[in-house]
N, C-alpha and C positions, 0 to 999 in steps of 0.2 A: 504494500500500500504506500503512497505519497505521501509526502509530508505535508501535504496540504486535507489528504485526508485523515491522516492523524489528529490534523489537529482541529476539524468539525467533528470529529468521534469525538474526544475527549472533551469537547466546548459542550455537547448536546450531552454526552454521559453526566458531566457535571453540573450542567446546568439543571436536570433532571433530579441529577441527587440534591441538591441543595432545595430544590422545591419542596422534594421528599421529607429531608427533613425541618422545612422550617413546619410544614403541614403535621409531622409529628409533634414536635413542640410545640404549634399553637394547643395542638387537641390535649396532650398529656401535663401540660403547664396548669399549676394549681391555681384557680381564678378566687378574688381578694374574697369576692361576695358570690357564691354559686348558687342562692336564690335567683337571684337576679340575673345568672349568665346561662341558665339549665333551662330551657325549655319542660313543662312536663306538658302530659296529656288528663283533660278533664273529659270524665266518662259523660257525664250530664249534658245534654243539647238542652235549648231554650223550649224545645216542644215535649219535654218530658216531664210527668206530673212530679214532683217534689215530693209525694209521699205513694205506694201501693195503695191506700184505701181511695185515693181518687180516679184509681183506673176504673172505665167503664169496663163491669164485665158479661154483658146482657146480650151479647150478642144472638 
């Protein structure tokens, strides 16, 4: 191989790894407040009764 391909291998190889890891150390980096940075999920939708004895069951 050329020395001109050597060195777009090793520019994309590294430029590749470096993405690599800065994406690991964003996600593995302990965040100050992880209330506030963690996403959750809420089972409840807005069209869902707040209690079992309000379901209609007369079907």
């Amino acid at each position: 191989m050329t020395t001109g391909g050597w060195l777009i291998m090793l520019g994309s190889v590294g430029s590749v790894t470096l993405l690599f890891a800065c994406c690991v150390i964003k996600v593995m980096k302990d965040p100050f407040n992880p209330e506030e940075t963690l996403h959750g999920f809420d089972p409840d939708t807005p069209d869902m009764p707040d209690e079992e004895e309000d379901l209609d069951r007369s079907l």
